[in-house]
C-alpha positions as CSV (number, residue, x, y, z in Angstrom):
1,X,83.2,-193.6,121.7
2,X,80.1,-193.1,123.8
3,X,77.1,-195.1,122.9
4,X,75.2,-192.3,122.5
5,X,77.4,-190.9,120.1
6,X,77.5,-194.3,118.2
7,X,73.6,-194.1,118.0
8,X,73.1,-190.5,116.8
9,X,75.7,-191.2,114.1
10,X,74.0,-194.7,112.9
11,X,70.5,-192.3,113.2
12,X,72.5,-190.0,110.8
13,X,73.5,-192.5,108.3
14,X,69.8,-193.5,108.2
15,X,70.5,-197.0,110.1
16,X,68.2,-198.5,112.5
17,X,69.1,-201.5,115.2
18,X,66.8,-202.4,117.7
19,X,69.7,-203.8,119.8
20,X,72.2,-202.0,122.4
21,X,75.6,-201.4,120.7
22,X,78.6,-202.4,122.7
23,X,80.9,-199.3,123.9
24,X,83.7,-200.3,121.3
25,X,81.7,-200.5,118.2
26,X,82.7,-198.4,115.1
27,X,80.3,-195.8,114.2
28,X,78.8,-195.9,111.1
29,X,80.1,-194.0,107.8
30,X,77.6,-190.3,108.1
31,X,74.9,-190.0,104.9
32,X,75.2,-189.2,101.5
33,X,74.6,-185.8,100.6
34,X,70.7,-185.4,99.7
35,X,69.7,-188.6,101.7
36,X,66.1,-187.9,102.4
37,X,64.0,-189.0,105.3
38,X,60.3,-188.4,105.8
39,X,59.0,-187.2,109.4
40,X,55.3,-188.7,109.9
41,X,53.3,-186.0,111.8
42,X,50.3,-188.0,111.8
43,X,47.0,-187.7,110.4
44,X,48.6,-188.6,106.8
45,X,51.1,-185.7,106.8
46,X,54.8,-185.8,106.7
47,X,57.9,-183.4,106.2
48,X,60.8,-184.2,104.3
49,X,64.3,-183.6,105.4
50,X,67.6,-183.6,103.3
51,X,71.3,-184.4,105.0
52,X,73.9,-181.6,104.4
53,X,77.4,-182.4,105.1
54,X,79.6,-180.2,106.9
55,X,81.6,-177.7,104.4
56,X,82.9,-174.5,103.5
57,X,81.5,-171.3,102.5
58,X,81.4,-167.5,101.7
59,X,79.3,-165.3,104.2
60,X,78.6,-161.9,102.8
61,X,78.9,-160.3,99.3
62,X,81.2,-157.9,97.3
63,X,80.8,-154.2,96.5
64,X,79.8,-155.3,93.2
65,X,77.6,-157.4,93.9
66,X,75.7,-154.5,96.6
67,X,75.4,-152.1,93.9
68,X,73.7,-154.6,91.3
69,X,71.2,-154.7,94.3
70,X,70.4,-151.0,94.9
71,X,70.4,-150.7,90.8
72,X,67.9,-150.7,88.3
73,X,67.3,-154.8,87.6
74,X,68.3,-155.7,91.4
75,X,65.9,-152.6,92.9
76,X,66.7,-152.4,96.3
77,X,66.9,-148.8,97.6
78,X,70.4,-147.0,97.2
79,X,71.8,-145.4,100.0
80,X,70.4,-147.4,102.8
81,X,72.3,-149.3,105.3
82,X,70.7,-152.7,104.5
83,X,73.3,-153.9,102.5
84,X,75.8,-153.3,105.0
85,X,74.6,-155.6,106.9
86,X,76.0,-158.5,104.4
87,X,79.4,-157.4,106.0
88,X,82.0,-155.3,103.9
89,X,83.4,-158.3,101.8
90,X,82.8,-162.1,101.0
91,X,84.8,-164.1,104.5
92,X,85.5,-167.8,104.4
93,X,83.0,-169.5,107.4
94,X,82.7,-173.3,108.0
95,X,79.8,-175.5,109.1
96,X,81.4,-178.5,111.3
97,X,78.8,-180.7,111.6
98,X,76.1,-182.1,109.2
99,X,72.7,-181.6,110.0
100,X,69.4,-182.5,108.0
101,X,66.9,-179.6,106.6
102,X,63.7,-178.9,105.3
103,X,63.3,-179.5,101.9
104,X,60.9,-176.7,101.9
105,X,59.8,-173.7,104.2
106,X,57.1,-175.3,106.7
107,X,53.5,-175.7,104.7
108,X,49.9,-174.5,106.4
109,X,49.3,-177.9,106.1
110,X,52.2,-179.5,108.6
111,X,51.6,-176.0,110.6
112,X,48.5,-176.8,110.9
113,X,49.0,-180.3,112.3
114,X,51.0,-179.2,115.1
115,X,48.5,-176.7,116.4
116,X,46.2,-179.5,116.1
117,X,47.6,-181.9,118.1
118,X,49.6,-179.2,120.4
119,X,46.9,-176.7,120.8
120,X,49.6,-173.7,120.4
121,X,48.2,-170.4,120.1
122,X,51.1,-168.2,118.0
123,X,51.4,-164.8,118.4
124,X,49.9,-163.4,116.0
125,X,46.7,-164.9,117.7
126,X,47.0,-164.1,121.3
127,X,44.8,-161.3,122.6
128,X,47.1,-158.6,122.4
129,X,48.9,-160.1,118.9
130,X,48.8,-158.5,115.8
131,X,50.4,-159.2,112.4
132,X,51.8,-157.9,109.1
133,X,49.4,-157.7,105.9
134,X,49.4,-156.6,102.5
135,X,47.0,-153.6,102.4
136,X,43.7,-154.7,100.4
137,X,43.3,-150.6,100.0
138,X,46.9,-149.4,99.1
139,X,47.0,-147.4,96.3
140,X,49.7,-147.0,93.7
141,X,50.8,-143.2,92.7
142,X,52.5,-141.3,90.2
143,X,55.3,-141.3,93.2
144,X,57.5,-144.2,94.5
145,X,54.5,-146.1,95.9
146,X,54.1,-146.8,99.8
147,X,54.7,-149.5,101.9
148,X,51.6,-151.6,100.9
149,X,52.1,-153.7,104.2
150,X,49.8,-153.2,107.4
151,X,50.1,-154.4,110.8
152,X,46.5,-155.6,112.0
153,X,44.6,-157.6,114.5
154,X,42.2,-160.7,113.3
155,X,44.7,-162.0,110.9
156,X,47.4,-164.9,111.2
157,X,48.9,-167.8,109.9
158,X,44.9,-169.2,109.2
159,X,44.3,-166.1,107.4
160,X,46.9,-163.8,106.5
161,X,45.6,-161.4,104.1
162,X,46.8,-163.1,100.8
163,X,43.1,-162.1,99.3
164,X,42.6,-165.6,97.9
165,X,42.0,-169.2,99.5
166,X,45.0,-170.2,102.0
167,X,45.9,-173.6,101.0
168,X,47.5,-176.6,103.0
169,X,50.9,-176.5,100.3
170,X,51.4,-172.6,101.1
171,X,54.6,-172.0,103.1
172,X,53.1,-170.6,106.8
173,X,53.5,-167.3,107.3
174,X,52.6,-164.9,110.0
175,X,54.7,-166.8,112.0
176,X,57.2,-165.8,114.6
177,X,61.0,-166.5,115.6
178,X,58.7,-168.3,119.3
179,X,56.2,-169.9,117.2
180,X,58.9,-171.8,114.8
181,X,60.9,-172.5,117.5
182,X,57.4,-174.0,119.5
183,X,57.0,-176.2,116.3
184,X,60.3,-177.7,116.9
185,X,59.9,-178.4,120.2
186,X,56.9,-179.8,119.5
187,X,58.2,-182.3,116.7
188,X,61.2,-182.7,119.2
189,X,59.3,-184.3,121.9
190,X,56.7,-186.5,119.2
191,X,59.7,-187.8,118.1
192,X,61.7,-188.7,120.8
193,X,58.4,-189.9,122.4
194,X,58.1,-192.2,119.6
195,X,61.5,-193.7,120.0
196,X,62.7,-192.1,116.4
197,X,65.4,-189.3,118.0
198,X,68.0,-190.8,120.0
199,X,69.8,-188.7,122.9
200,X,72.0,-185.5,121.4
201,X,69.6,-184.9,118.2
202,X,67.1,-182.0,118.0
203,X,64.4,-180.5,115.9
204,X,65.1,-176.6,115.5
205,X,65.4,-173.7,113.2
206,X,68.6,-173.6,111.5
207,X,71.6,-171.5,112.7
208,X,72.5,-168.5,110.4
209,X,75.4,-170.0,109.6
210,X,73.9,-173.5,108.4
211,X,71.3,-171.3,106.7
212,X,73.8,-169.6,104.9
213,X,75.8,-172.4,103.4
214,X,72.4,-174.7,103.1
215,X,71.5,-171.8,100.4
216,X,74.6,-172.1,98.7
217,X,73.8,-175.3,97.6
218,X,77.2,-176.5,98.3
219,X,79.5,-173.9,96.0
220,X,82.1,-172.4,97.5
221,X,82.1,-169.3,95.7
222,X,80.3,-166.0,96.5
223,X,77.4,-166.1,94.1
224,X,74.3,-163.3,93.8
225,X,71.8,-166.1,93.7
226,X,72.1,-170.6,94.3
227,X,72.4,-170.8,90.2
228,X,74.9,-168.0,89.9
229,X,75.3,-164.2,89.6
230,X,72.4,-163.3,86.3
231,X,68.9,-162.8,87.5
232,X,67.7,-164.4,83.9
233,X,68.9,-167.8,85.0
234,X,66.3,-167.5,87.4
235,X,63.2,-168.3,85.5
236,X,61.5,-170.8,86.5
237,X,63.3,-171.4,89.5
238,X,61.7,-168.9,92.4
239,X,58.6,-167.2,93.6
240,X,59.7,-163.3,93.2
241,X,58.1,-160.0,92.2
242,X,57.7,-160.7,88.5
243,X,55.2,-158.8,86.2
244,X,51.9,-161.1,87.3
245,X,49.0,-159.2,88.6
246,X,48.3,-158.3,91.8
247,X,45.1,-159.7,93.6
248,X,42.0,-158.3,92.7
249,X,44.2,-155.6,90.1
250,X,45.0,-154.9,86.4
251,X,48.9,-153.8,88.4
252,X,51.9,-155.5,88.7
253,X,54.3,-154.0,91.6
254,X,55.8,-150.8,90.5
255,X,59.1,-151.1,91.5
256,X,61.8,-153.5,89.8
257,X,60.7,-157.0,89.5
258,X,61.9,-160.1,87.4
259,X,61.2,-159.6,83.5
260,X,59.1,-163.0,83.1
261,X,56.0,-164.3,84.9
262,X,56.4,-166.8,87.5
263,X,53.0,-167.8,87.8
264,X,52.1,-166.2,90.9
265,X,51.4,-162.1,91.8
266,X,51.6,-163.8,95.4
267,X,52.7,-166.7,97.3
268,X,53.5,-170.4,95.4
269,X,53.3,-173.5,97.2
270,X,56.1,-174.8,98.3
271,X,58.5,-176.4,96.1
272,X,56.1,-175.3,92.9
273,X,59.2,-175.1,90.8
274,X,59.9,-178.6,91.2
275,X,63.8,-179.6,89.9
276,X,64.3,-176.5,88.8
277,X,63.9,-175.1,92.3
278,X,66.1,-176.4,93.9
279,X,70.1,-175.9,94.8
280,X,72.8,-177.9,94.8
281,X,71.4,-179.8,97.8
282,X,68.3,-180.7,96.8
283,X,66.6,-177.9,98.7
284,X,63.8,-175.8,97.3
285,X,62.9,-171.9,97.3
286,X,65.7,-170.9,99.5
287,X,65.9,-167.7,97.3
288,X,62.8,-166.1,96.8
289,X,59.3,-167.3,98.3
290,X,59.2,-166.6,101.8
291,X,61.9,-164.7,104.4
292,X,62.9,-167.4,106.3
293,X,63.5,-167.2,110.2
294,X,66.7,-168.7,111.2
295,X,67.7,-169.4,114.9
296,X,70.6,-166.4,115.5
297,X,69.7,-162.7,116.7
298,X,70.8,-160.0,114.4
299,X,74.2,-158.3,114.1
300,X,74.2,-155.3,112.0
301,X,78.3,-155.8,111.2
302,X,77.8,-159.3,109.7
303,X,76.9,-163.1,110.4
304,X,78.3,-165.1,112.7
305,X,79.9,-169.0,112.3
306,X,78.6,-170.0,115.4
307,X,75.2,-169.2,116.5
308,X,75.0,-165.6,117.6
309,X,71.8,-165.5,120.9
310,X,71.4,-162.0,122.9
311,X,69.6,-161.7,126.3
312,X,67.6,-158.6,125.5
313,X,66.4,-156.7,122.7
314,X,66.2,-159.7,120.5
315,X,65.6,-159.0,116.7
316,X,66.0,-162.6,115.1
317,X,68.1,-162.3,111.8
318,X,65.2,-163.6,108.2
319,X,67.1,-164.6,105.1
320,X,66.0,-165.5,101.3
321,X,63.5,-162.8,99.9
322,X,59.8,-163.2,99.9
323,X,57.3,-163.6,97.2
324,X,56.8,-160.0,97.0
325,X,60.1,-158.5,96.9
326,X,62.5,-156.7,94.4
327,X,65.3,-159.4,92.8
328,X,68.3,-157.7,94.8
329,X,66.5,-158.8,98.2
330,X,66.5,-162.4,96.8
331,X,70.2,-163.3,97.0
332,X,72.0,-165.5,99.4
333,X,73.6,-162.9,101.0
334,X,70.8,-160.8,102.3
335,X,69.8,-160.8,105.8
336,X,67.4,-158.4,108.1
337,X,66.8,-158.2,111.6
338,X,63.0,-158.6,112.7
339,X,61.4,-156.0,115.5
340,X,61.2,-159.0,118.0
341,X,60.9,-162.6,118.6
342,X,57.1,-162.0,118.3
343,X,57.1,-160.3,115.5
344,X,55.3,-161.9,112.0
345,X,54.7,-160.9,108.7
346,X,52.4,-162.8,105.8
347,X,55.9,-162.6,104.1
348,X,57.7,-164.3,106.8
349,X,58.0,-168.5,107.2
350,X,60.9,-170.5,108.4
351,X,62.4,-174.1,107.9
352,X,63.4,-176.8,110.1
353,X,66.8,-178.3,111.0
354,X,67.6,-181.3,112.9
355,X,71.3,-181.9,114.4
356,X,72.8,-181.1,117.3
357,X,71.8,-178.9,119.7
358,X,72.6,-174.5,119.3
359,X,71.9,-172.2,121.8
């Protein structure tokens, strides 16, 4: 085995030597599930990261499970082709290496340090960027209500519209598929600068395919939601259009939303549900809270094992439901294609990975 090798797999397993490892040494045994590390970013902020181990998993959902989507409780609109694009039926995919992610969706707070120290100006905030808000003068009707969501100049992830104070343990949103990948790169190069990343490991956003089993929380089965298939079980546990208030209104959103209150007409903070929040693998608000950018370009007919990257035309695939969304847009299996890589949305946020390299 190649040193190299030897070291990423000790780095894995959360061992440290300070010593060079002779070309013959055995590598050491790979992490428990749900080890933890904490990434220092400096200035007295960190980001956790969880290990997943490699596994098998269902990609896609049943006919069933589609039509409890477009119904009354899941309310996502019938006769649309966005549920095609969960593939005709459940299939069988595998994830072949672990990896370690996010416990949460990137905060303002650890976005914030990278633009500090990096200077990066995202998309949203260059001069001829523009972003997606929630419309502070969208009015509900006796009709099916419009889309209450604006793109606008002026606003990004520093201020995206929510209508109250942005806070450091938000997720980050009005992010794009170039500005997460930026932040990688970024905590890529602090790291390996530091001596903490040995050769063969990167930061970077998560493969659909690791998405996709990450949110699974390690079952095998083809599940609406982590917890199971009834929307009740999921009080308590997510950020979702619920029957809370909207900002600055005596509303809640029209359209089908999860019979409890969840504390929040708007965004949570990140991992606001605590143990109750989180999967199998320790990970918080992968359904629900914010659409999550992931590393793979969109295919309409279905997800791919391995990563899935296009030349031209690239419309990076979001996963998980936002804060604002019906319950049938908050189950593992959904997935949309953004306009572009420089596309954001106050809705939109991503994770971080670290493993091998994709793409």
């Amino acid at each position: 085995m190649r040193i190299t090798n030897v070291l990423r797999l000790l780095f894995l397993s959360g061992v440290i030597f300070n010593v060079v490892l002779p070309a013959k040494s055995s590598a050491a045994d790979p992490p428990a599930q749900g080890t933890s590390k904490q990434i220092d970013l400096g200035a007295d902020v960190s980001l956790e990261v969880l290990y997943i181990p490699p596994g098998k998993f269902m990609m896609g959902s049943t006919p069933e499970e589609k039509a409890w989507a477009t119904g009354i409780e899941g309310g996502a609109t019938p006769g649309t082709v966005r549920e095609s694009y969960e593939g005709e039926k459940p299939r069988p995919m595998q994830v072949k290496d672990g990896f370690w992610m996010g416990r949460t969706e990137v905060s303002v707070g650890q976005f914030k340090r990278f633009v500090e120290e990096s200077g990066y100006v995202t998309d949203a905030e260059k001069p001829d960027g523009e972003t997606q808000v929630f419309d502070p003068n969208w009015k509900i009707t006796a009709k099916a209500p419009p889309h209450p969501w604006i793109s606008v100049k002026g606003k990004s992830w520093r201020d995206p519209g929510f209508g109250f104070p942005l806070r450091d343990c938000y997720p980050v949103v009005c992010v794009s598929w170039n500005d997460g990948r930026a932040f990688c790169k970024w905590l890529t190069e602090r790291e390996r600068k530091a001596g903490r990343l040995p050769e063969g490991l990167e930061y970077r956003l998560p493969t659909e395919a690791e998405w996709a089993y990450a949110c699974r929380g390690g079952s095998t089965e083809s599940h609406y939601f982590w917890w199971g298939d009834d929307l009740r079980d999921g009080e308590g546990r997510l950020n979702i259009s619920a029957v809370d208030f909207l900002p600055g209104r005596n509303k809640i959103w029209p359209l089908a939303n999860a019979p409890w209150s969840d504390g929040f007409a708007f965004v949570s903070p990140v991992d606001h549900y605590g143990e109750m929040g989180r999967n199998g693998f320790g990970l918080a608000d992968m359904c629900g809270g914010v659409w999550e950018i992931v590393l793979d370009h969109f295919d309409p007919t279905g997800g791919h094992e391995e990563v899935y990257l296009v030349d031209q035309n690239r419309r990076p695939v979001c996963r998980g439901g936002n804060y604002y969304d019906v319950p049938g847009n908050a189950r593992c299996a959904v997935r949309l294609g953004l306009k572009s890589d420089y596309y954001s949305d106050s809705r939109d946020g991503f994770r971080i990975c670290l493993g091998v390299p994709r793409g």
